[in-house]
C-alpha positions in Angstrom: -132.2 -21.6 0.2 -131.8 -23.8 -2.6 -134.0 -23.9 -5.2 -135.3 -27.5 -6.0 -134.5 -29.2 -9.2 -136.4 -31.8 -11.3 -139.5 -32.9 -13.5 -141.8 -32.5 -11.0 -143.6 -29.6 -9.9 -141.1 -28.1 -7.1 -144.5 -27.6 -4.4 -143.7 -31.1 -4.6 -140.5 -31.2 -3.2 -140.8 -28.6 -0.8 -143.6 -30.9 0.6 -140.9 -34.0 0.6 -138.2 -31.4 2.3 -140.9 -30.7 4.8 -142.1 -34.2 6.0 -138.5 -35.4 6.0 -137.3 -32.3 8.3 -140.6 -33.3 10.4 -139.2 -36.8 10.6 -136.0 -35.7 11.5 -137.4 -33.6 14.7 -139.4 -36.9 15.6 -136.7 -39.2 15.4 -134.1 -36.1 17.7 -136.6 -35.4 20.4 -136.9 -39.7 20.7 -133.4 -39.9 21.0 -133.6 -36.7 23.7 -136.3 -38.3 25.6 -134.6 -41.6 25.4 -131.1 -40.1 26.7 -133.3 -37.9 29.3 -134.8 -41.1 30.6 -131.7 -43.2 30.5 -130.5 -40.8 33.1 -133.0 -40.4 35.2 -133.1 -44.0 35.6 -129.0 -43.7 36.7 -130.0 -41.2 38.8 -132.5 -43.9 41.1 -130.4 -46.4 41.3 -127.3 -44.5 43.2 -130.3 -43.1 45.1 -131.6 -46.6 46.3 -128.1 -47.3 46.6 -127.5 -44.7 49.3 -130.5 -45.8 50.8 -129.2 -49.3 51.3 -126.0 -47.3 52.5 -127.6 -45.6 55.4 -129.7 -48.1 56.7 -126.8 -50.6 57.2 -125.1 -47.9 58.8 -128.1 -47.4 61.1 -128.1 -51.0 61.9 -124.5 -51.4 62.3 -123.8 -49.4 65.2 -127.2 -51.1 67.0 -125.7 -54.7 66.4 -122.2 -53.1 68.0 -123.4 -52.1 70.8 -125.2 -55.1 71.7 -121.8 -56.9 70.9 -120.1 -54.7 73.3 -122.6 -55.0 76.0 -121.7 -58.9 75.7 -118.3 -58.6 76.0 -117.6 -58.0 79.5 -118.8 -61.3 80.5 -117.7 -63.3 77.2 -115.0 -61.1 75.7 -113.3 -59.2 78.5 -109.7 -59.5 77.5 -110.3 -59.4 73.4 -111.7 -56.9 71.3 -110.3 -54.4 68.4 -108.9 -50.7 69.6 -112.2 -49.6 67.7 -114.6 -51.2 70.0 -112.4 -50.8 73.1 -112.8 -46.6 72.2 -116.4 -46.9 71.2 -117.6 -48.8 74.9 -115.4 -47.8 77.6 -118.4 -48.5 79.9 -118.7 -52.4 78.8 -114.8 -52.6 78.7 -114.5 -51.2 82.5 -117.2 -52.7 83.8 -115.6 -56.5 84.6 -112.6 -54.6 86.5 -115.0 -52.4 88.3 -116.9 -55.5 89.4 -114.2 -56.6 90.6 -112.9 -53.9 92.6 -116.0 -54.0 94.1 -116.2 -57.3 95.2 -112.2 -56.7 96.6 -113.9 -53.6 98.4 -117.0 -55.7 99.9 -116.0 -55.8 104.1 -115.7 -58.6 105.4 -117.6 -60.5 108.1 -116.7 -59.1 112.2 -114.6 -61.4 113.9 -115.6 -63.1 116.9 -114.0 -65.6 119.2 -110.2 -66.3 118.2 -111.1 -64.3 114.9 -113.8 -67.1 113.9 -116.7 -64.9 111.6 -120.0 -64.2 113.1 -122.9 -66.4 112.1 -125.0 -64.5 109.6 -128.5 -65.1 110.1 -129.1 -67.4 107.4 -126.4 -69.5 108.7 -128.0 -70.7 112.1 -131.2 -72.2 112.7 -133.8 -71.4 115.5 -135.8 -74.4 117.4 -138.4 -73.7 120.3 -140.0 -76.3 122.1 -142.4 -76.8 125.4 -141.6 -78.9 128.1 -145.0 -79.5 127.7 -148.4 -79.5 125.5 -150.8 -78.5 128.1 -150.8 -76.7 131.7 -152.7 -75.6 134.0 -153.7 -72.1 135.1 -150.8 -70.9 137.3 -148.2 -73.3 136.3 -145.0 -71.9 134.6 -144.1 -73.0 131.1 -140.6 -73.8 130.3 -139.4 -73.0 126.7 -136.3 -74.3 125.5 -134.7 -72.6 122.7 -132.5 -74.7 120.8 -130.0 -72.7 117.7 -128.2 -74.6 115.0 -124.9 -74.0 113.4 -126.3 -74.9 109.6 -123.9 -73.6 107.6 -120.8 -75.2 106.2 -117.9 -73.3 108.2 -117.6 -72.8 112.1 -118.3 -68.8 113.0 -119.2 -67.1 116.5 -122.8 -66.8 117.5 -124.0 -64.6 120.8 -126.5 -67.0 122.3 -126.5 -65.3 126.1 -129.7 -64.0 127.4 -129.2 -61.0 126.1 -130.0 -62.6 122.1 -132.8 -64.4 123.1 -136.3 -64.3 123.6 -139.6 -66.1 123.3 -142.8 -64.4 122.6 -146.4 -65.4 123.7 -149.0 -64.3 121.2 -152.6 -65.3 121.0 -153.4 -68.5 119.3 -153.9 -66.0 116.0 -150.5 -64.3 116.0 -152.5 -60.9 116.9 -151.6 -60.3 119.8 -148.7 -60.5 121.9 -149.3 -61.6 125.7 -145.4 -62.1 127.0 -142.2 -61.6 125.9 -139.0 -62.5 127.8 -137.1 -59.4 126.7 -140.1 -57.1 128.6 -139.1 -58.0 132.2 -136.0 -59.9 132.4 -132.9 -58.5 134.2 -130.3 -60.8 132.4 -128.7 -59.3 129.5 -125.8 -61.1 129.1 -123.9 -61.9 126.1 -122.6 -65.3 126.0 -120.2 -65.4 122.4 -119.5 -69.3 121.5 -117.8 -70.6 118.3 -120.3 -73.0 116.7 -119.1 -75.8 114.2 -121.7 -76.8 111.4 -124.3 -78.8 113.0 -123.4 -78.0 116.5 -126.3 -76.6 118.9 -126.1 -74.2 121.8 -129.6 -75.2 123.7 -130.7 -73.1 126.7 -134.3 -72.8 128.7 -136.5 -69.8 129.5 -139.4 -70.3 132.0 -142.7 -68.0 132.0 -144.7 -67.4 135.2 -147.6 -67.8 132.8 -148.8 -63.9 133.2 -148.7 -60.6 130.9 -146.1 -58.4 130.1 -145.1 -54.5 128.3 -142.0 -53.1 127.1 -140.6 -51.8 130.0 -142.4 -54.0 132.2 -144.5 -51.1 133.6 -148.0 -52.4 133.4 -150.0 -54.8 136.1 -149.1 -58.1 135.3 -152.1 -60.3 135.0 -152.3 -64.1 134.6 -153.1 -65.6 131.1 -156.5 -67.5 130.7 -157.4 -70.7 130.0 -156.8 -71.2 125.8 -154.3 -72.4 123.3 -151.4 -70.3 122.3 -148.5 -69.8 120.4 -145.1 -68.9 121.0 -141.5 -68.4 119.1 -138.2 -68.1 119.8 -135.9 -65.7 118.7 -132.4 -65.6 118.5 -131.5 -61.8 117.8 -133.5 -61.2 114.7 -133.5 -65.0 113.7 -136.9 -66.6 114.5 -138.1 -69.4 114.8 -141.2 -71.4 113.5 -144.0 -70.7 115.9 -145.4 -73.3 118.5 -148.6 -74.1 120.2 -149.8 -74.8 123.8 -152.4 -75.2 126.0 -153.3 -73.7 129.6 -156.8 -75.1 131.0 -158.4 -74.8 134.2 -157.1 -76.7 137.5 -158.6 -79.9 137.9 -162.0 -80.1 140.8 -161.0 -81.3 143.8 
């Protein structure tokens, strides 16, 4: 080490030598700390920046896939080879709708290959020929069906499709029907245009009835009722009637 030279006492400039390598070791671990922070401060930003990375890759694919699930009904015949890999579903579901409406069978033909009436297509009417009758007299119901769609198609109106119901005034209780105890089954097939009606009549001896038309059958009593007409399973609004007693003589 060398010796220091001068006028002054050399304790005094090993003191200066001292403090100046003290300030020297200050001033290098400041410009450590300063180049350790620096990078740690590098080091957050690419770490918030792959942060941001991920979550618009999170959120990406969920705003594709709402995209894709739109396109078969706005987009079917456009759309990158990406998105056509990535939703095969979406992409096949227009054509498969599609086939499947080509697949749906088509309505039975009836008379000269005209389409059977659906149910919703026809309208069911009953009426009395009557309000009110007398205990022992025998009600005739006609039963009047409509044609209310907007094509002609074959309807089955014969006996064998229809039938009127008596029920208590309530609806509780069913007195008659003209399916219990009728011998005529016949089917009767007509072509109806729209509006047309087929109109036929049912009469009622005014007493009980069963399925199978087993049972006693026993005369109604006097009260009000209610009936409806059916046309296979189409029904119609229900009606009401009276039967009282016979007039004193």
């Amino acid at each position: 080490m060398i010796e220091p030279q001068g006028p002054l006492p050399s304790e005094i400039y090993w003191r200066r030598r001292i403090v100046a390598g003290g300030v020297g070791v200050t001033v290098l671990a400041l410009v450590i700390g300063l180049i350790v922070w620096t990078t740690s401060g590098g080091d957050k930003s690419p770490s918030n920046a792959a942060s941001s990375s991920s979550i618009s890759t999170t959120t990406s694919p969920a705003y594709g896939s709402s995209a894709s699930s739109e396109a078969p009904s706005g987009q079917a015949g456009t759309g990158g080879g990406g998105n056509g890999g990535n939703n095969p579903a979406g992409v096949s579901g227009q054509p498969g709708a599609s086939q499947a409406s080509g697949d749906a069978p088509a309505p039975a033909a009836g008379v000269n290959g005209t389409p059977l009436c659906p149910d919703q297509n026809i309208a069911v009417v009953l009426y009395t020929d009557k309000p009110t009758y007398t205990v022992g007299d025998q009600p005739v119901f006609t039963i009047v069906t409509t044609n209310a769609g907007l094509t002609a198609c074959t309807r089955d109106v014969g006996k064998a499709a229809q039938n009127v119901v008596v029920r208590t005034l309530d609806g509780t209780r069913t007195l008659w029907s003209a399916q219990d105890c009728s011998p005529l089954k016949d089917v009767n097939n007509v072509v109806l245009q729209p509006k047309q009606q087929a109109t036929d009549t049912i009469t009622w001896s005014g007493t009980t009835s069963n399925p199978g038309c087993d049972k006693p059958r026993v005369q109604v009593p006097v009260g009000s009722y209610q009936a409806i007409g059916k046309m296979g399973e189409k029904e119609s609004a229900p009606i009401t009637f009276n039967v009282v007693a016979p007039a004193q003589q």
